[in-house]
N, C-alpha and C positions, 0 to 999 in steps of 0.2 A: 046788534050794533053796540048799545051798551054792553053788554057783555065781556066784547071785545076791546072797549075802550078800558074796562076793569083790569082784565087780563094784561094788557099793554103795561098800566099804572104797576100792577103788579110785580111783573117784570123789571120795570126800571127802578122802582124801590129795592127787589133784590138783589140788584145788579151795584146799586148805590152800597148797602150794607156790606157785599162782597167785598166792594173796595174800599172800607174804610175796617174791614179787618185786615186785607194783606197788607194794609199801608200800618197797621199798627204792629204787624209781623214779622214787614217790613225796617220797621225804626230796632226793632228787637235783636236781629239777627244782621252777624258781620262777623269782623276778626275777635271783635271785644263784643261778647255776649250780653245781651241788656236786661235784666227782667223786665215787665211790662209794670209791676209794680215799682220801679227805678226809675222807670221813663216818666210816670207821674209825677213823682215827686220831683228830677230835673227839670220838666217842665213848669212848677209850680214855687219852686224853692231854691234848687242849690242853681247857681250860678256861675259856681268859680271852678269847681268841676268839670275834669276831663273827659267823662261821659255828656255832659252837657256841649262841653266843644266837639264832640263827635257825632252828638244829635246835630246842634244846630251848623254845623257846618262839613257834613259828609251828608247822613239819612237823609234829614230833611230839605235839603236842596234836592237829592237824587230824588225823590218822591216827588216833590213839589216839577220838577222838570218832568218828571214821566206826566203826572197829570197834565202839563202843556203841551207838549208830545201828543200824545193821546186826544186830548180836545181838538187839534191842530188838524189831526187825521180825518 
């Protein structure tokens, strides 16, 4: 029984890590190509940047909705 409760935790951890890479994969890829090392930095710094208004208002809503989506189901 423990075991399988192991196995189970398992599972949803790597199920968890799976989606927090496509979603970084995610924010990466589109018409305007992003390095992930960009994406860092827009998140922590540039502001006034057209990559920044691509992240926060294309990627990360479409991501942020799949996740509700997805939870919803």
């Amino acid at each position: 029984m423990r075991n399988k409760l192991y196995k189970n935790l398992l599972i949803i951890l790597l199920l968890f890590v799976i989606l927090i890479i496509i979603s970084i994969i995610s924010l990466c890829i589109g018409s305007t190509s992003i390095p992930i090392k960009r994406i860092f930095y827009i998140l922590l710094k540039a502001r006034e940047s057209t990559d920044f208004r691509i992240l926060f208002n294309i990627r990360l809503p479409r991501i942020l909705l799949g996740f509700a989506i997805g939870g919803a189901l």
